[in-house]
C-alpha positions as CSV (number, residue, x, y, z in Angstrom):
1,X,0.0,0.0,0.0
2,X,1.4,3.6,-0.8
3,X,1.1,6.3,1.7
4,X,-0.3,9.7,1.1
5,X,0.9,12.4,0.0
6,X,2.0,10.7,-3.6
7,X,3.4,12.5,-5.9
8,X,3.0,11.4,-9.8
9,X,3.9,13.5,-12.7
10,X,2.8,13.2,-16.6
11,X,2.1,15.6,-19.5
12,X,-1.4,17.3,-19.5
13,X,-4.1,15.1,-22.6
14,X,-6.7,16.1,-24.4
15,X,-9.5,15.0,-22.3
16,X,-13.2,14.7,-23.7
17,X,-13.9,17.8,-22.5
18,X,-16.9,16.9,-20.3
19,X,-15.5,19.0,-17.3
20,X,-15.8,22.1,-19.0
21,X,-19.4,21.5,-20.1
22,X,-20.1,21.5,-16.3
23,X,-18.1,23.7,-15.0
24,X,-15.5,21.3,-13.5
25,X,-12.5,21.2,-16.3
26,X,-9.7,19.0,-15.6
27,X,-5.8,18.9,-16.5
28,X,-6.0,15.2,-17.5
29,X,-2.6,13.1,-17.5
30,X,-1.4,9.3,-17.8
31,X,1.0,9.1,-14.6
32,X,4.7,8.0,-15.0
33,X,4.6,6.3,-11.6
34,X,4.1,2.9,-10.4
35,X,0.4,3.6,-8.8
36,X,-1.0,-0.4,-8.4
37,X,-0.7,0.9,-4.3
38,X,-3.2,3.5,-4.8
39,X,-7.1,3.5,-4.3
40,X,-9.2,4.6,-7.7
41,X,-11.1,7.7,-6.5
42,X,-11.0,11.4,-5.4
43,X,-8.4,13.2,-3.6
44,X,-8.0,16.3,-2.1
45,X,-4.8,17.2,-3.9
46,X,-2.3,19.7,-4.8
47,X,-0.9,20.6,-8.4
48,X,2.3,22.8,-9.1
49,X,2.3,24.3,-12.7
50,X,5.6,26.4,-13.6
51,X,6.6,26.6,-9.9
52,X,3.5,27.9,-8.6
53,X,1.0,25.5,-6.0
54,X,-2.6,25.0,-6.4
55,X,-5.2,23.6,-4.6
56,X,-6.9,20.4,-6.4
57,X,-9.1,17.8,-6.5
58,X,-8.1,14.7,-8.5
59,X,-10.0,11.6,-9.5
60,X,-7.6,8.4,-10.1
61,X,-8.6,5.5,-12.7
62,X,-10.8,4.5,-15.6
63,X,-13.3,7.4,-14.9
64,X,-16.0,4.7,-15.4
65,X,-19.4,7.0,-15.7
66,X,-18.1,8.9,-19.3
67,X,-15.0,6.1,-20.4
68,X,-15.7,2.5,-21.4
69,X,-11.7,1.4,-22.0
70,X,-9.6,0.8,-18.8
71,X,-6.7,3.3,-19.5
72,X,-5.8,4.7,-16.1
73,X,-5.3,8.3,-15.8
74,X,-5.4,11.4,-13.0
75,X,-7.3,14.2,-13.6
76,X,-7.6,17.3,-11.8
77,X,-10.1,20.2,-11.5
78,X,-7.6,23.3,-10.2
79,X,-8.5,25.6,-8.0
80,X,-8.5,29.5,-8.9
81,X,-6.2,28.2,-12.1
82,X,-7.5,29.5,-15.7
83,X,-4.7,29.0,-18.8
84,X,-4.1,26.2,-21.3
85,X,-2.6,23.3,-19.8
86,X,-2.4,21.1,-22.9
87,X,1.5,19.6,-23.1
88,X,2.8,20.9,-20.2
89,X,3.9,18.7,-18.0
90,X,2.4,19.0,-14.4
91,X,3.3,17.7,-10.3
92,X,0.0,16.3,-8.9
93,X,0.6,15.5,-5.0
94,X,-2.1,13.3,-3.7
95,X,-3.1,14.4,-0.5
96,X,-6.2,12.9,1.5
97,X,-8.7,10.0,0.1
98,X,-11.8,11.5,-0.1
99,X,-13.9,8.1,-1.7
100,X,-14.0,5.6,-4.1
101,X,-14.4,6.0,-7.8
102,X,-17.9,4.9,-8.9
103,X,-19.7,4.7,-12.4
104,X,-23.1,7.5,-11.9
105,X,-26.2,7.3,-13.1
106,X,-26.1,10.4,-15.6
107,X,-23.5,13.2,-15.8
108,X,-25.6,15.2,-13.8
109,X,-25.5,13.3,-10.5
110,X,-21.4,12.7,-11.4
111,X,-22.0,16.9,-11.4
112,X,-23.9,16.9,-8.2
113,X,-21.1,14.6,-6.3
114,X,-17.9,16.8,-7.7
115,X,-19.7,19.7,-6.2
116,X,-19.8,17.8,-2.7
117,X,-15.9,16.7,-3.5
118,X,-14.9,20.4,-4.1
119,X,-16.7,21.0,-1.0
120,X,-15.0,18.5,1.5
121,X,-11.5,18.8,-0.1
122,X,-11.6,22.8,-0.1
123,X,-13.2,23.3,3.3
């Protein structure tokens, strides 16, 4: 089992762009680091971006509800962070567990439950 914090690093993807559609976009990478320790789910989370720290939440594996393949990846929604991430290579320090990863219903109850992530990991 890894302990937290965890730090894993990769180059920002192209995601499908469903966090931007509600209001949640993410800085999407494939990590470089051996993560079989770690739980799938949401963390509170940090990311630095050119030397500067930001507040996160990050959701680890298959992202079930919107993907159907099992490529693993981390994605973050960044806290007061607005610029183009695409190709630049980010730090993303996991923090705290906040829960499991789970396929929703619809995207608007995955919507509804980020909120309450945000919530808990910012509060």
């Amino acid at each position: 089992m890894i302990k937290l914090p965890y730090t894993i690093t990769g180059t920002v993807e192209h995601g499908k762009g469903l966090g931007t559609t509600i209001d949640f976009p993410t800085a999407n990478i494939v990590p470089r680091e051996d993560i079989a320790g770690l739980d799938f789910g949401v963390y509170a989370s940090s990311v630095e971006i050119d030397g500067v720290l930001y507040k996160a939440i990050t959701n680890l594996g298959v992202k079930p509800t919107v993907k159907s393949d099992t490529a693993v990846n981390a994605e973050s929604f960044i806290k007061d962070y607005s610029g183009d991430l695409y190709g630049k290579e980010i730090e993303v320090t996991l923090e705290k567990f906040i829960r499991g990863e789970r396929k929703f219903s619809s995207v608007k109850e995955l919507s509804e439950q980020i909120s309450r992530d945000v919530k808990t990991a910012f509060s």
